[in-house]
C-alpha positions in Angstrom: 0.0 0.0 0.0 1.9 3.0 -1.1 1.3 6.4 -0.4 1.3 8.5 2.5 -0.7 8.0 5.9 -1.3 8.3 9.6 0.7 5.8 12.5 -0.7 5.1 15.6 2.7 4.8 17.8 1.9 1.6 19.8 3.7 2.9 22.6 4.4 -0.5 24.9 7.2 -0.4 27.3 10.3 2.1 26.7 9.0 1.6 22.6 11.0 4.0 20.5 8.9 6.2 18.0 11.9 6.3 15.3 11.5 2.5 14.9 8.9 2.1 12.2 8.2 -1.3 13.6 6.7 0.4 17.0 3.5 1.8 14.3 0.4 -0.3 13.5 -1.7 -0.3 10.6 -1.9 3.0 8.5 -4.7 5.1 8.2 -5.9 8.2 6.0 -7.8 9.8 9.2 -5.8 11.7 11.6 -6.4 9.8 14.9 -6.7 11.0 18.2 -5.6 9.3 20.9 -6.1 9.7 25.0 -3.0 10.0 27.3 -0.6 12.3 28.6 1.7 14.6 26.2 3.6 11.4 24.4 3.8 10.5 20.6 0.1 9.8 18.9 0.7 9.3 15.6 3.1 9.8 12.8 2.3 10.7 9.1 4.6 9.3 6.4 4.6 7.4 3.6 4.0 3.9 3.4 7.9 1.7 3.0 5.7 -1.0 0.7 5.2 -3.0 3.7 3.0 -1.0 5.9 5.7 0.9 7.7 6.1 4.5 7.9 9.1 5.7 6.2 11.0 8.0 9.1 12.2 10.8 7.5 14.4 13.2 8.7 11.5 16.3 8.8 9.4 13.4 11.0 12.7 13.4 13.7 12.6 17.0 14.1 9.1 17.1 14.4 8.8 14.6 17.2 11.4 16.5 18.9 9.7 19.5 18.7 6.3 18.2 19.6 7.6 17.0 22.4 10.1 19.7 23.5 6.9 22.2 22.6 4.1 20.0 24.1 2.1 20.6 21.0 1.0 18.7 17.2 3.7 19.4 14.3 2.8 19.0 10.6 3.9 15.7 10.7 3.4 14.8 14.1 -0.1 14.1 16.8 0.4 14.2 20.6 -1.8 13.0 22.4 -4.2 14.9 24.2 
């Protein structure tokens, strides 16, 4: 499935959101999702395999999200 998406960040444990095994299924909708201020969702494109691709604008805008507390372009908190 090609093309670019939303990831849910299955956040289990000390999971890493720059490993794009840590993100399930990819969806066209931008989720929102309960919980303190921690990683929501991710939007890339699709690797062929149902993974995001984690580019280097999705990095910075994790960081930012989280150094900021709020959503970046590429980036959901959750809320």
């Amino acid at each position: 499935m090609m093309g670019c998406y939303w990831y849910i960040f299955i956040a289990i444990g000390g999971a890493d959101p720059l490993d794009p095994n840590n993100y399930g299924s990819p969806t066209s909708i931008k989720p929102s999702c309960p919980g303190s201020i921690k990683i929501c969702a991710i939007f890339a494109c699709d690797d062929g395999f149902g993974r995001p691709i984690i580019t280097q604008i999705i990095i910075i805008d994790i960081v930012r999200a989280l150094q900021f507390g709020t959503d970046q372009t590429t980036v959901a908190l959750r809320s």
